[in-house]
N, C-alpha and C positions, 0 to 999 in steps of 0.2 A: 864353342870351339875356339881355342886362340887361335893368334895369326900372328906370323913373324912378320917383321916392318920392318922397310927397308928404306934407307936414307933418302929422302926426297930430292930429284931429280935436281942438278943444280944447272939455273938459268937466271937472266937478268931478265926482272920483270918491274915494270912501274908500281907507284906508288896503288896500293889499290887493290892491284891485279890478284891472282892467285897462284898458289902454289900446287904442285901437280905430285903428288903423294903415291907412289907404288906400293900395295899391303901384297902379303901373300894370302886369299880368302879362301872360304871352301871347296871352290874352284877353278884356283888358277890364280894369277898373278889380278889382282884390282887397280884401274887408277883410281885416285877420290882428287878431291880438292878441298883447300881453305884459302882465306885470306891469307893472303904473302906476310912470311914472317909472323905468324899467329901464332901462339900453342895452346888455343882452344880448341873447340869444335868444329867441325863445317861449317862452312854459314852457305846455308840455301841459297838467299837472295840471286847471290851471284854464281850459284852454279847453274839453274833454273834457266837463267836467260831466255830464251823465246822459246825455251817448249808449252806448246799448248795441247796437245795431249798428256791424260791423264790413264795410266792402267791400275786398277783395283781390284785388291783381293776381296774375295768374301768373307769366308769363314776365320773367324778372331780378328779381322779388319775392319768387316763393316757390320756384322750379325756375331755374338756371341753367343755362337753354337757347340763350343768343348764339350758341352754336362752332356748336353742330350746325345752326341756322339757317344759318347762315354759307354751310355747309360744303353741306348741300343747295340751297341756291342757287344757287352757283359750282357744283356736280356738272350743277344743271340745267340751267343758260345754258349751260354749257360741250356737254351731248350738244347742245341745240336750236338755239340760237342764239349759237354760239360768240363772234359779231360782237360781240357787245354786252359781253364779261367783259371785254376794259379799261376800260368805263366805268362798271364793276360798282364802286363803293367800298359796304360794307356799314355803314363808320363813319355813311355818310353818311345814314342812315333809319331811325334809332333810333325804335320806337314805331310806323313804319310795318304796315299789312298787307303780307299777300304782294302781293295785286293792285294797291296802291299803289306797292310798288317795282317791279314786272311793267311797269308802266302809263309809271310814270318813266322805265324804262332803254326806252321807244320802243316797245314793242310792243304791238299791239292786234290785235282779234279771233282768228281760232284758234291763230295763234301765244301770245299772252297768255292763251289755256286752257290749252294743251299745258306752258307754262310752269309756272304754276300747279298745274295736277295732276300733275306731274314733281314738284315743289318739296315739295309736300303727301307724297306720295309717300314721297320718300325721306327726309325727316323723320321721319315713321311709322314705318318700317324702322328707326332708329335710335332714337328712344324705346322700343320692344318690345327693343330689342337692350340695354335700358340704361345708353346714352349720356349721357342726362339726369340730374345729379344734382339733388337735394335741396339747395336753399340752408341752409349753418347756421341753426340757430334755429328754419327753417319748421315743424317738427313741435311744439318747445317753447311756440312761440308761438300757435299754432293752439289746443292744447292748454291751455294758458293762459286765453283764451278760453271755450272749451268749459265747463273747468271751475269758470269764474266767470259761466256762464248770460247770456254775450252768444252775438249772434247772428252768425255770418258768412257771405258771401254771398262766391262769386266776381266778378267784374265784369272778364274779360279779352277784349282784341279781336281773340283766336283762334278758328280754326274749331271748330266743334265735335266734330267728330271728330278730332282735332290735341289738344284740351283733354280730353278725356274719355280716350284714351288716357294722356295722361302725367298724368295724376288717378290712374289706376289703377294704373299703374307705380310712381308714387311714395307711394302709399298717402296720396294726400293728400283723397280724397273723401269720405271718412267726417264731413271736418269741418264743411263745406258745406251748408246749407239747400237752397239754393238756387245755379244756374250761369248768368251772362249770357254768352255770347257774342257773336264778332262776325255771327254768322250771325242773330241774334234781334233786332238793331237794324237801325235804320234808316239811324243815325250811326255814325260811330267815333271814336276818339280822336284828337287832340285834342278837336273837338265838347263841350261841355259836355253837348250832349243823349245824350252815350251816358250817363252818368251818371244825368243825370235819367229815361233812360226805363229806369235799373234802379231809382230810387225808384219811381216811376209801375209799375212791373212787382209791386215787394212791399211797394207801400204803406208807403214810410217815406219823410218828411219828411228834406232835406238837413239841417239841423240837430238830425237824430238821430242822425244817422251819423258814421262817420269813413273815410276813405279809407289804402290804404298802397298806394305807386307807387313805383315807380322811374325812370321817363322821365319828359322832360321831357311828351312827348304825353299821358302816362297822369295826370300829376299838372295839368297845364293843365284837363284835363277835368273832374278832382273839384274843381279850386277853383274855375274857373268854374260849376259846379254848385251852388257855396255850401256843399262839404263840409269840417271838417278835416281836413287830408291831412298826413299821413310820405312824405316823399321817401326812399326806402333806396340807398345807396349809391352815391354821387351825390357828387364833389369841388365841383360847381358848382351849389348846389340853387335851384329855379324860387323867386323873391320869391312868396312868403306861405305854401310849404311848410315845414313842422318836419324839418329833416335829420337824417338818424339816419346812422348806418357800418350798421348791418344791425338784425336784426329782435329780435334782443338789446336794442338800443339802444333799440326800440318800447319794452319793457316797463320798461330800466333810467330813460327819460327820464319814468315817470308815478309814478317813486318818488319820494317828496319830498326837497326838498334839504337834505341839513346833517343828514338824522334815520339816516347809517348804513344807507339804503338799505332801511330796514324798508319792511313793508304800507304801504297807503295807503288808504284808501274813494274810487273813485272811483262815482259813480253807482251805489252798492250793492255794487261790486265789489272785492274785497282784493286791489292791484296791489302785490304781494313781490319778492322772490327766489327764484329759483330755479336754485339749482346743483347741480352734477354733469352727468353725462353727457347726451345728449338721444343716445338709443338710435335712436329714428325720422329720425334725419335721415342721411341720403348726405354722401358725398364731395363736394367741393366749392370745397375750398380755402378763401378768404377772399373770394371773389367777386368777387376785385377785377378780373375781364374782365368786368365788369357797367359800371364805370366808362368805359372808353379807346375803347366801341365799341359801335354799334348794335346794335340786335337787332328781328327780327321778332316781333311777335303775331298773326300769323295762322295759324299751323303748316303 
Protein backbone atom coordinates (compact mmCIF):
# COMPACT_ATOMS: atom_id res chain seq x y z
CA UNK A 1 0.00 0.00 0.00
CA UNK A 2 1.62 3.43 -0.67
CA UNK A 3 1.53 6.25 1.62
CA UNK A 4 1.40 9.93 1.12
CA UNK A 5 4.37 11.88 3.03
CA UNK A 6 4.15 14.63 4.51
CA UNK A 7 6.86 17.29 5.01
CA UNK A 8 8.79 16.73 8.19
CA UNK A 9 7.73 18.69 10.95
CA UNK A 10 10.14 21.76 11.07
CA UNK A 11 12.03 22.27 14.54
CA UNK A 12 15.64 23.14 15.81
CA UNK A 13 17.19 20.20 16.77
CA UNK A 14 21.15 19.58 17.85
CA UNK A 15 23.63 18.01 16.02
CA UNK A 16 22.74 14.19 16.33
CA UNK A 17 19.21 14.41 17.45
CA UNK A 18 16.39 13.28 15.21
CA UNK A 19 14.10 14.15 12.97
CA UNK A 20 10.26 13.65 13.56
CA UNK A 21 8.71 12.43 10.21
CA UNK A 22 4.61 12.34 9.82
CA UNK A 23 3.63 9.38 6.81
CA UNK A 24 0.11 9.01 6.05
CA UNK A 25 0.12 4.68 6.91
CA UNK A 26 -2.53 2.12 6.72
CA UNK A 27 -4.09 3.60 9.56
CA UNK A 28 -3.87 6.84 10.20
CA UNK A 29 -1.33 9.48 10.29
CA UNK A 30 2.44 7.62 11.60
CA UNK A 31 5.30 9.51 13.47
CA UNK A 32 8.72 7.69 12.49
CA UNK A 33 11.99 9.15 12.85
CA UNK A 34 15.79 9.53 11.54
CA UNK A 35 18.83 11.03 12.06
CA UNK A 36 18.39 14.93 11.70
CA UNK A 37 18.89 16.03 8.30
CA UNK A 38 19.52 12.38 6.87
CA UNK A 39 17.90 11.14 3.69
CA UNK A 40 18.50 7.46 4.38
CA UNK A 41 16.67 5.12 6.49
CA UNK A 42 15.81 5.09 10.12
CA UNK A 43 18.38 4.37 12.10
CA UNK A 44 17.12 2.21 15.05
CA UNK A 45 19.94 2.83 17.42
CA UNK A 46 18.55 5.95 18.31
CA UNK A 47 14.89 5.55 18.03
CA UNK A 48 15.14 2.34 20.51
CA UNK A 49 16.50 4.28 23.46
CA UNK A 50 15.40 2.44 26.61
CA UNK A 51 12.85 0.30 25.49
CA UNK A 52 13.30 -3.07 26.87
CA UNK A 53 10.36 -4.76 26.00
CA UNK A 54 10.19 -6.77 23.08
CA UNK A 55 6.58 -7.76 21.23
CA UNK A 56 6.88 -10.73 18.55
CA UNK A 57 4.94 -12.04 15.91
CA UNK A 58 4.88 -15.64 15.07
CA UNK A 59 3.79 -16.80 12.02
CA UNK A 60 6.42 -15.38 8.89
CA UNK A 61 8.33 -13.79 12.03
CA UNK A 62 9.54 -16.38 13.94
CA UNK A 63 8.14 -19.94 12.36
CA UNK A 64 7.69 -20.03 8.56
CA UNK A 65 4.45 -21.33 8.59
CA UNK A 66 2.65 -19.90 4.90
CA UNK A 67 2.85 -23.42 2.94
CA UNK A 68 1.50 -25.42 5.47
CA UNK A 69 -1.48 -22.71 6.10
CA UNK A 70 -1.65 -22.81 2.61
CA UNK A 71 -1.96 -26.14 2.05
CA UNK A 72 -4.50 -26.84 4.93
CA UNK A 73 -6.78 -24.65 3.73
CA UNK A 74 -7.00 -25.72 0.06
CA UNK A 75 -7.05 -29.56 1.79
CA UNK A 76 -10.13 -27.97 3.75
CA UNK A 77 -12.33 -26.14 1.15
CA UNK A 78 -11.52 -28.74 -1.11
CA UNK A 79 -13.26 -31.97 1.21
CA UNK A 80 -16.14 -29.08 2.43
CA UNK A 81 -16.77 -26.92 0.07
CA UNK A 82 -15.13 -27.59 -2.99
CA UNK A 83 -17.08 -24.70 -4.82
CA UNK A 84 -15.36 -22.07 -3.44
CA UNK A 85 -11.26 -23.38 -4.19
CA UNK A 86 -11.20 -21.18 -7.44
CA UNK A 87 -11.73 -18.33 -5.73
CA UNK A 88 -9.43 -19.45 -3.05
CA UNK A 89 -6.12 -17.02 -3.86
CA UNK A 90 -4.18 -17.32 -0.47
CA UNK A 91 -1.59 -14.48 -1.93
CA UNK A 92 -4.63 -12.68 -1.42
CA UNK A 93 -5.02 -12.55 2.83
CA UNK A 94 -1.81 -12.04 4.11
CA UNK A 95 -2.15 -11.27 7.93
CA UNK A 96 -5.65 -12.51 7.75
CA UNK A 97 -7.42 -14.99 10.42
CA UNK A 98 -8.75 -18.15 9.48
CA UNK A 99 -12.42 -16.99 10.15
CA UNK A 100 -11.62 -13.85 8.15
CA UNK A 101 -10.61 -15.66 5.10
CA UNK A 102 -13.54 -18.56 5.96
CA UNK A 103 -15.88 -15.31 6.07
CA UNK A 104 -14.33 -13.78 2.65
CA UNK A 105 -14.47 -16.81 0.34
CA UNK A 106 -18.67 -16.66 1.22
CA UNK A 107 -19.33 -18.83 3.82
CA UNK A 108 -21.27 -18.37 6.85
CA UNK A 109 -22.68 -20.28 9.73
CA UNK A 110 -22.07 -24.00 10.15
CA UNK A 111 -20.42 -24.38 7.10
CA UNK A 112 -17.87 -21.40 8.20
CA UNK A 113 -17.35 -23.68 11.60
CA UNK A 114 -16.96 -26.97 9.79
CA UNK A 115 -14.40 -24.93 7.74
CA UNK A 116 -12.51 -23.67 10.33
CA UNK A 117 -12.29 -26.59 12.51
CA UNK A 118 -11.09 -28.68 9.27
CA UNK A 119 -8.48 -25.93 8.62
CA UNK A 120 -7.33 -25.72 12.41
CA UNK A 121 -7.37 -29.36 12.24
CA UNK A 122 -5.11 -30.23 9.70
CA UNK A 123 -2.72 -27.53 10.48
CA UNK A 124 -2.20 -29.26 13.81
CA UNK A 125 -1.49 -32.50 12.30
CA UNK A 126 1.20 -31.10 10.42
CA UNK A 127 3.04 -28.82 12.98
CA UNK A 128 3.12 -32.21 15.45
CA UNK A 129 4.45 -33.86 12.18
CA UNK A 130 7.24 -31.15 11.92
CA UNK A 131 6.30 -29.43 8.91
CA UNK A 132 6.99 -26.03 10.55
CA UNK A 133 10.18 -24.79 10.51
CA UNK A 134 12.16 -22.40 12.60
CA UNK A 135 12.95 -19.07 10.72
CA UNK A 136 16.84 -18.47 10.59
CA UNK A 137 17.96 -16.31 13.42
CA UNK A 138 14.56 -17.00 15.60
CA UNK A 139 16.42 -18.82 18.25
CA UNK A 140 19.77 -16.42 18.08
CA UNK A 141 17.58 -13.65 18.27
CA UNK A 142 15.22 -14.61 20.97
CA UNK A 143 18.30 -15.45 22.80
CA UNK A 144 19.95 -12.31 22.39
CA UNK A 145 17.35 -10.95 24.16
CA UNK A 146 16.95 -13.10 26.95
CA UNK A 147 20.49 -12.77 27.66
CA UNK A 148 20.57 -9.06 27.65
CA UNK A 149 17.61 -9.02 30.41
CA UNK A 150 14.78 -7.67 27.96
CA UNK A 151 11.51 -8.68 28.15
CA UNK A 152 9.50 -10.60 25.31
CA UNK A 153 6.15 -11.09 24.83
CA UNK A 154 4.47 -12.98 22.08
CA UNK A 155 1.58 -10.83 20.48
CA UNK A 156 0.18 -13.29 17.50
CA UNK A 157 -3.26 -13.37 15.97
CA UNK A 158 -3.39 -17.21 16.07
CA UNK A 159 -5.43 -19.38 17.96
CA UNK A 160 -4.20 -20.69 20.79
CA UNK A 161 -4.13 -23.83 20.54
CA UNK A 162 -2.44 -23.51 16.84
CA UNK A 163 0.13 -21.14 18.89
CA UNK A 164 0.95 -23.17 21.76
CA UNK A 165 1.44 -26.20 19.67
CA UNK A 166 4.14 -24.85 17.24
CA UNK A 167 5.64 -22.95 20.60
CA UNK A 168 6.47 -26.40 21.69
CA UNK A 169 7.46 -28.05 18.44
CA UNK A 170 9.84 -25.42 17.88
CA UNK A 171 11.21 -25.08 21.24
CA UNK A 172 10.44 -21.57 21.05
CA UNK A 173 8.48 -20.99 24.50
CA UNK A 174 10.92 -21.04 26.94
CA UNK A 175 11.64 -17.35 25.60
CA UNK A 176 8.10 -15.83 26.34
CA UNK A 177 6.90 -13.98 29.48
CA UNK A 178 3.99 -13.87 28.35
CA UNK A 179 1.49 -15.13 25.05
CA UNK A 180 -1.44 -12.94 23.33
CA UNK A 181 -3.45 -14.45 21.17
CA UNK A 182 -6.07 -14.00 18.80
CA UNK A 183 -8.45 -15.84 21.04
CA UNK A 184 -7.60 -13.33 24.20
CA UNK A 185 -8.66 -10.02 22.27
CA UNK A 186 -11.27 -8.52 21.24
CA UNK A 187 -9.59 -7.02 18.04
CA UNK A 188 -7.16 -8.36 15.65
CA UNK A 189 -4.76 -7.21 13.31
CA UNK A 190 -4.75 -4.75 11.60
CA UNK A 191 -6.73 -2.97 14.63
CA UNK A 192 -4.15 -0.99 16.44
CA UNK A 193 -6.22 -2.11 19.56
CA UNK A 194 -4.90 -5.64 19.26
CA UNK A 195 -1.75 -4.06 20.29
CA UNK A 196 -2.70 -1.83 22.73
CA UNK A 197 -4.82 -4.47 24.59
CA UNK A 198 -1.41 -6.53 24.98
CA UNK A 199 0.13 -3.28 26.54
CA UNK A 200 -3.03 -2.85 28.71
CA UNK A 201 -2.80 -6.77 29.37
CA UNK A 202 1.16 -6.34 30.94
CA UNK A 203 1.25 -2.97 31.65
CA UNK A 204 3.79 -1.52 29.39
CA UNK A 205 3.43 1.77 27.80
CA UNK A 206 3.71 1.76 23.78
CA UNK A 207 6.79 3.83 23.95
CA UNK A 208 8.41 1.15 25.98
CA UNK A 209 8.20 -1.27 23.53
CA UNK A 210 9.18 -2.35 20.24
CA UNK A 211 7.26 -4.52 17.92
CA UNK A 212 8.92 -7.16 15.01
CA UNK A 213 6.14 -7.99 12.11
CA UNK A 214 6.23 -9.29 9.06
CA UNK A 215 2.84 -8.32 7.38
CA UNK A 216 1.56 -5.57 6.35
CA UNK A 217 -1.69 -6.35 8.99
CA UNK A 218 0.74 -7.20 11.75
CA UNK A 219 2.99 -4.20 11.45
CA UNK A 220 -0.20 -1.52 10.73
CA UNK A 221 -1.30 -2.52 14.14
CA UNK A 222 2.06 -1.87 16.18
CA UNK A 223 2.50 1.49 14.46
CA UNK A 224 -0.84 2.43 14.86
CA UNK A 225 -0.41 1.51 18.45
CA UNK A 226 2.45 4.10 18.76
CA UNK A 227 5.12 1.20 18.78
CA UNK A 228 8.55 0.90 16.99
CA UNK A 229 8.19 -1.64 14.77
CA UNK A 230 10.81 -4.16 12.35
CA UNK A 231 9.03 -5.10 9.42
CA UNK A 232 11.02 -8.77 8.57
CA UNK A 233 11.20 -9.73 5.24
CA UNK A 234 9.26 -7.73 3.34
CA UNK A 235 10.55 -6.41 -0.49
CA UNK A 236 7.73 -3.52 -0.06
CA UNK A 237 7.80 -2.41 3.75
CA UNK A 238 4.50 -0.51 5.38
CA UNK A 239 5.90 3.71 5.56
CA UNK A 240 7.05 4.25 9.14
CA UNK A 241 8.28 0.45 9.58
CA UNK A 242 12.39 -0.22 10.01
CA UNK A 243 12.77 -3.04 7.22
CA UNK A 244 15.06 -5.65 8.03
CA UNK A 245 15.76 -9.09 5.28
CA UNK A 246 15.43 -11.21 8.57
CA UNK A 247 15.80 -11.14 12.24
CA UNK A 248 19.65 -11.18 11.83
CA UNK A 249 19.12 -7.81 10.38
CA UNK A 250 17.09 -6.90 13.83
CA UNK A 251 20.28 -7.15 15.74
CA UNK A 252 22.96 -6.22 12.80
CA UNK A 253 20.66 -2.68 12.26
CA UNK A 254 21.15 -1.68 16.36
CA UNK A 255 24.92 -2.00 15.89
CA UNK A 256 26.30 1.35 15.26
CA UNK A 257 27.54 2.54 11.95
CA UNK A 258 31.07 2.88 10.76
CA UNK A 259 32.35 1.28 14.37
CA UNK A 260 33.04 -2.63 12.68
CA UNK A 261 29.86 -3.69 13.96
CA UNK A 262 31.14 -3.81 17.53
CA UNK A 263 28.57 -3.68 21.05
CA UNK A 264 26.52 -0.87 21.30
CA UNK A 265 24.72 0.28 24.90
CA UNK A 266 21.36 0.42 23.92
CA UNK A 267 19.03 1.03 27.02
CA UNK A 268 21.45 -0.91 29.34
CA UNK A 269 21.81 -3.51 26.76
CA UNK A 270 25.16 -4.59 24.80
CA UNK A 271 23.81 -5.08 21.07
CA UNK A 272 27.09 -7.20 19.39
CA UNK A 273 27.84 -9.69 17.23
CA UNK A 274 27.15 -12.78 17.20
CA UNK A 275 28.58 -15.43 14.89
CA UNK A 276 28.68 -18.84 14.31
CA UNK A 277 26.18 -21.32 14.14
CA UNK A 278 22.71 -20.76 15.89
CA UNK A 279 22.26 -24.60 16.68
CA UNK A 280 18.36 -23.95 17.85
CA UNK A 281 16.99 -22.91 14.67
CA UNK A 282 15.30 -25.32 11.92
CA UNK A 283 15.44 -25.44 8.25
CA UNK A 284 14.07 -22.99 6.53
CA UNK A 285 15.85 -21.75 3.81
CA UNK A 286 16.04 -17.78 3.51
CA UNK A 287 12.39 -17.28 3.94
CA UNK A 288 11.90 -15.88 1.09
CA UNK A 289 8.05 -17.59 0.64
CA UNK A 290 7.41 -15.08 3.48
CA UNK A 291 7.80 -12.37 0.85
CA UNK A 292 5.59 -13.53 -2.77
CA UNK A 293 2.54 -14.74 -0.54
CA UNK A 294 -0.06 -14.50 2.27
CA UNK A 295 -0.09 -16.33 5.19
CA UNK A 296 -2.67 -17.08 7.80
CA UNK A 297 -2.45 -16.25 11.73
CA UNK A 298 -4.98 -18.01 12.99
CA UNK A 299 -3.77 -21.73 12.76
Amino acid sequence: MSAARTPATERAEPAGAVERIEQVGPVGPIETVRAAGAAGPIRPAGVIGGRRVWFCDLDGTLVDSGPVHEVAFREAIAQLAPELLASFRYDAHAGASTREVVTGLGADGALAERLIRCKQRLYRERVAAGAVPVLPGAHRFLRHLADRGHTAYLVTAGSRGSVERVLAACSLDEYFRDVLTGDDAPVSKPDPGFYLHACLRWGVGPAEAVAVEDSGHGVASALGAGLVTFQVGRAVPVPGAIPVRDLDGVLALLRPQGRGGGPQEIGGARIGDERGSDGGDGGGGDGGGRDGGGRDDDG
